[in-house]
C-alpha positions, 0 to 999 in steps of 0.5 A, a space after each residue: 455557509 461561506 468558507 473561510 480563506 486563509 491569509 498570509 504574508 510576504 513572500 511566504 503569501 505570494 508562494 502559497 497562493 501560487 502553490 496552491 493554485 497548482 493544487 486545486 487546479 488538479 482538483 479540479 480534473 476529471 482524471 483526478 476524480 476518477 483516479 482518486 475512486 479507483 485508488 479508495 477502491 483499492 484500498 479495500 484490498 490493502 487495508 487487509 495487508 498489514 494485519 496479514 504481513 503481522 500474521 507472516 511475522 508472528 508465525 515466523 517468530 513462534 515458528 523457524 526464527 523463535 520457539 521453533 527452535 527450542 529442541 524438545 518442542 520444535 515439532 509443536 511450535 513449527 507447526 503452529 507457526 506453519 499455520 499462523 503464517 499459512 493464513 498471513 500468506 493467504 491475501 498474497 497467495 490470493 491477491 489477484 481474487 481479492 483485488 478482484 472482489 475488492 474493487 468489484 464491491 467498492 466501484 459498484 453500485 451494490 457491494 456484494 453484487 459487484 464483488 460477486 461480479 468481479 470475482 466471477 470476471 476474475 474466474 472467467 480470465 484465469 479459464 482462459 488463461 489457463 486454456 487459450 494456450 497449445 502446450 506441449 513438453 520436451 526433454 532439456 540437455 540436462 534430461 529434465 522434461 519441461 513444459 512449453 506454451 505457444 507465445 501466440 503474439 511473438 510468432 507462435 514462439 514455444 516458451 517455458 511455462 512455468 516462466 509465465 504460469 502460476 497457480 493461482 485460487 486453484 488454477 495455473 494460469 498466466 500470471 495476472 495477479 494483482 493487476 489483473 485482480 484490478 482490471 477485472 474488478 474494475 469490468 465487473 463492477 461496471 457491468 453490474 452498475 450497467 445491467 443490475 437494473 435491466 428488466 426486458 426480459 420477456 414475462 417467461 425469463 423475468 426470473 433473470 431480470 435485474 441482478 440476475 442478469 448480471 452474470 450472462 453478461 460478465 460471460 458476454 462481456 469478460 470471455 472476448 476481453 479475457 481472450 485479447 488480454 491473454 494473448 497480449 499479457 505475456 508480452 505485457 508480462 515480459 514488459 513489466 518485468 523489465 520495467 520492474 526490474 530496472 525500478 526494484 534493482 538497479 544501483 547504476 544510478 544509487 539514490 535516483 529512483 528511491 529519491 523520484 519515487 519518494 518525491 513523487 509520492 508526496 506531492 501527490 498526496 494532497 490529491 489523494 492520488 499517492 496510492 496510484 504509485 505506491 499500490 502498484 509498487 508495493 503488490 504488482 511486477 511495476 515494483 520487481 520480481 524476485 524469485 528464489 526458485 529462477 537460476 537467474 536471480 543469481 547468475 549475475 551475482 556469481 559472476 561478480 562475486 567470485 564464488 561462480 567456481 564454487 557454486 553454480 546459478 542452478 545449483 543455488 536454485 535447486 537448494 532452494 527447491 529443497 525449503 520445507 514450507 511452500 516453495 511458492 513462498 520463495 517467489 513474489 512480485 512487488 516490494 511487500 511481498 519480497 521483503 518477506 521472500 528475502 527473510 525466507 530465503 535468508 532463513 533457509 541459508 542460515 538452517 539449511 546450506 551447510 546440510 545441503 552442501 556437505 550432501 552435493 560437495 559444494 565447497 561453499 561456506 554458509 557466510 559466503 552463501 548467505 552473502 550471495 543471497 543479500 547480494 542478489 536483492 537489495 530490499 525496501 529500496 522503496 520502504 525505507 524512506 516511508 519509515 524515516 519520515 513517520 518515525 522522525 521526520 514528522 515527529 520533528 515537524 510536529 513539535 517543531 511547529 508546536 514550539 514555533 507558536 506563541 507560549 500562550 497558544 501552546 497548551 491549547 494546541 499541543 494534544 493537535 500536534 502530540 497526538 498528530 506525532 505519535 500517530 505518525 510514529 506509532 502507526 505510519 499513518 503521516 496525515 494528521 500531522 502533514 495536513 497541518 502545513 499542506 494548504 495553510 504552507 505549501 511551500 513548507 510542503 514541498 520542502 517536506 516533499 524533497 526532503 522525504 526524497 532524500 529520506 528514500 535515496 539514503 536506502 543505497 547507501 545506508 543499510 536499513 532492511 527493516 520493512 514496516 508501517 510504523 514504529 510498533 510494526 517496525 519493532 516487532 520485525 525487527 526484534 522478531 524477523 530481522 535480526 534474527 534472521 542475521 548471521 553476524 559471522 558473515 561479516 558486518 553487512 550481513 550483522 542485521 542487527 546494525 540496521 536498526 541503529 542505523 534505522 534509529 540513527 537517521 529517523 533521530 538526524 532527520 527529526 531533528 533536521 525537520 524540528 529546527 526547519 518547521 520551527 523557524 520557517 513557522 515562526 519567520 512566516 506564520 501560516 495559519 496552522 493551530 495556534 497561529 490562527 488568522 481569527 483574533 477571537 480565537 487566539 485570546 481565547 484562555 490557554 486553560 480552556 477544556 479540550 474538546 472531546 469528541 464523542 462518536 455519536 454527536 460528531 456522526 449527527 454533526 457531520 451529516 448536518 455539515 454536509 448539508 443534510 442526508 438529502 444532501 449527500 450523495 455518495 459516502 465512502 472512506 480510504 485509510 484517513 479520509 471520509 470521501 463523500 459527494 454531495 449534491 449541492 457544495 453551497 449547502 456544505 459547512 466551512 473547514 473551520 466549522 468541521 474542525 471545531 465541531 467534530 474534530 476534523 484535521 482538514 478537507 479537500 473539496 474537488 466539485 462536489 467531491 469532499 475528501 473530510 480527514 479524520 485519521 483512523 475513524 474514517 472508514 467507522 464514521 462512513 458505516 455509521 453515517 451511511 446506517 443513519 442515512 438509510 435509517 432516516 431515509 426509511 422512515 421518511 418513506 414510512 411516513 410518507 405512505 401513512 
């Protein structure tokens, strides 16, 4: 079956076809391949994360910011607060391990045998990175005794542990973390794909042939790799912190970073490449550190404020050592993390600094030390824009578009564009409604791409600290953490509650900006989005035809059919919207026309014989139920055969 091209006219033609030269070139890439993988298997672990952070808030709304504060039951509530947001913290707490398992079980040929394998290499570089190190303790200035390790690759220098080390799944080691998850995942799938099927063990030994095999060999493999790492990581470490650090938190140059961060994330989301930016910014050191417990954190902030007289760095530290939930709490690495770490640490002040000035004779109001904190960190620098453009930006295109089609077609493809803006606003989940434009007008594309940029860049300037991933996430921190988290009698920029108007007021500017562009440059150039169809046929279909409704089942045995049969397909996995399947021959494949009208696909991205089939929020529901039809009739052509 022939696939479809899409024509177009002008200027608007010549621009198209250019831009979308660019795009399947990329496609085209081995890189590409292997990072697009490498991002699906990622996913893994992140799409634990945001039912996590809404556990973080839940407990903090039953917990310190809400029913915890009622007197005669505080006890009651703090408690059950203090679990519900004990468990949310746990995908964080154990990031590195679940990466770790994650990544094992996606990129390896058996999911469990590879998730074993990657957790067992994850095991293996926390023992060593926990050991490998001569450690030795002394007595500082102040006669506080402090312990010390060996830097090995900085000339044998001795070096604080606790400026490294973190406990982490139980063992303090270095600090690897999520990246370390990642690269030990990644090992350990490929051992297992490389030694699962070994069978030349002599007859005494076969026991431990085939996946038995695999752990001797993570041993073999992991021990001397985990070795090197350790050596190397706390040169790593210093290095990424740095990079971090002038990413997360340098204004020098307000608007720039947010504003390449944002473009660059869009433009790489047509190769389904935008989680290779947006996974290390949000969990790993690349997105900054923070750390509440470090005297560092407010060195800086001191000698600029003027309050350096008053309160010492350490002594700001030190009330932080006195939170009553986990302390580790206080410290976190990459933005999504943070966030949470700076509404503890506000929360603490708002409870907490009078008590613990009045006790040590700090002359320092809490207003003036609330404001010391926000002075510190300015958080979602690197969120923000993601929110502006799912709750207004996208909206506004969406109908733009739709008012952009002729009256006849509107009601015909209206449920595409409505429901396409409300996913977007209610869910963060941008997709359905970007990959209307992204091949059928590019140019229109990149337009959204800089603007989306300048949505991000606005975070310096304007204060919106809201962290979320659509509107329904957005409420529910807003009313249940930020705002409450405020302390108005600090001043106007510590008055949280204004950032929501601020937050509502530009997602209104910016749908409205996005409404008239996406109407008019529709309207001028006509691309072939729904309603402005290349096919005849199409458009003088009646306008009160029936909608189409897609029941599960049918599409399932659509889709397999499309995809040329279940000999055809290789390979079935699924990311956050997008089905991901390989295929062994594309010629045998139906049209993007056919899998839009006979299971209500939103659009494909074929590289080779990778096909990327974007279905939103059913995805990863159709990969299981694809792949359970694929085994159940692949099992029974084998039980026919041998009868």
């Amino acid at each position: 079956m022939k696939k479809t091209q899409t024509n177009h006219i002008g200027f608007f033609k010549t621009k198209s076809q250019k831009l979308s030269a660019v795009f399947k070139k990329g496609k085209n890439s081995k890189v590409h391949e292997f990072l697009s993988k490498f991002a699906k298997a990622i996913l893994t672990m992140i799409a634990v994360l945001p039912a996590a952070g809404l556990l973080i808030t839940l407990g903090k709304i039953i917990g310190p910011l809400g029913l915890g504060q009622i007197e005669k039951t505080s006890a009651v509530f703090l408690k059950i607060g203090e679990i519900i947001e004990t468990i949310g913290w746990i995908p964080f707490t154990h990031m590195g391990l679940l990466f770790a398992i994650a990544i094992g079980g996606s990129w390896s040929k058996n999911q469990a045998g590879g998730a074993f394998a990657g957790g067992l290499a994850y095991f293996v570089l926390l023992a060593v990175g926990s050991t490998i190190f001569i450690t030795k303790t002394e007595i500082d200035s102040s006669g506080k005794q402090i312990a010390l390790f060996m830097n090995y690759i900085m000339c044998g220098k001795w070096m604080p542990i606790d400026d490294f080390f973190i406990n982490q799944s139980g063992v303090k080691a270095l600090r690897f973390d999520a990246l370390g998850g990642i690269i030990m995942g990644f090992i350990g799938a490929s051992i297992f794909n490389k030694f699962y099927t070994f069978n030349k063990l002599p007859n005494s030994l076969a026991f431990f042939n085939g996946p038995r095999f695999v752990p001797f060999m993570v041993f073999i493999i992991v021990l001397p790799i985990s070795c090197v790492l350790t050596v190397l990581w706390p040169a790593v470490q210093v290095g990424i912190n740095q990079i971090g650090k002038q990413i997360a938190t340098n204004n020098k140059l307000p608007f720039a970073m947010p504003f390449l961060y944002g473009l660059l994330e869009r433009l790489l989301l047509p190769f389904g490449l935008h989680h290779m930016i947006t996974i290390p910014m949000n969990y790993t050191s690349f997105g900054g550190n923070l750390d509440y417990l470090s005297a560092d954190q407010f060195a800086e902030t001191l000698k600029n404020s003027g309050f350096g007289n008053k309160v010492s760095a350490g002594q700001v530290a030190e009330f932080f050592r006195t939170y009553s939930g986990k302390v580790s709490d206080l410290s976190a690495e990459g933005q999504e993390k943070m966030y949470f770490t700076w509404i503890t640490a506000l929360g603490h002040v708002k409870g907490n600094w009078e008590q613990f000035a009045k006790i040590h004779q700090i002359d320092l109001s809490t207003q003036d030390m609330y404001n010391i904190v926000l002075d510190s960190f300015e958080p979602v620098r690197f969120k923000a824009g993601q929110m502006i453009t799912s709750t207004g930006s996208l909206v506004g295109a969406g109908f733009g578009m739709l008012y952009a089609i002729p009256k006849s077609h509107r009601d015909r493809n209206k449920s595409i564009y409505v429901s396409g803006a409300l996913a977007c606003a209610l869910t963060g989940v941008t997709e359905p409604i970007e990959f209307i434009f992204i091949f059928t007008a590019p140019f229109l594309y990149v337009i959204h791409a800089f603007l989306t940029g300048i949505a991000f860049g606005l975070v310096d300037f304007i204060p919106m600290r809201i962290h979320a991933f659509g509107g329904i996430e957005t409420i529910i921190k807003y009313f249940g953490i930020t705002g409450p988290t405020s302390l108005p009698s600090a001043g106007f920029r510590a008055n949280l509650w204004f950032d929501g108007l601020w937050f509502s007021l530009t997602s209104i500017i910016f749908g409205g900006l996005y409404f008239v562009i996406f109407k008019y440059i529709t309207k001028i150039f006509k691309p072939s989005v729904p309603g402005f169809e290349s096919n005849s046929a199409t458009n003088n279909a009646p306008s009160n035809q029936p909608k189409k409704v897609f029941k599960d089942e049918n599409v399932i045995d659509k889709i397999i059919v499309l995809l040329g049969g279940v000999y055809n397909i290789l390979e079935v996995d699924a990311c956050m919207s997008r089905l991901r399947v390989i295929v062994k021959n594309p010629d045998r494949v139906a049209s993007q026309e056919e899998f839009k009208n006979e299971t209500g696909a939103v659009a494909i991205v074929q590289k080779n014989n990778s096909y990327q089939v974007i279905y939103g929020g059913k995805s990863d529901l159709y990969k299981h139920k694809i792949l359970a039809k694929i085994d159940l009739e692949r099992h029974s052509n084998e039980l026919n055969t041998k009868s």
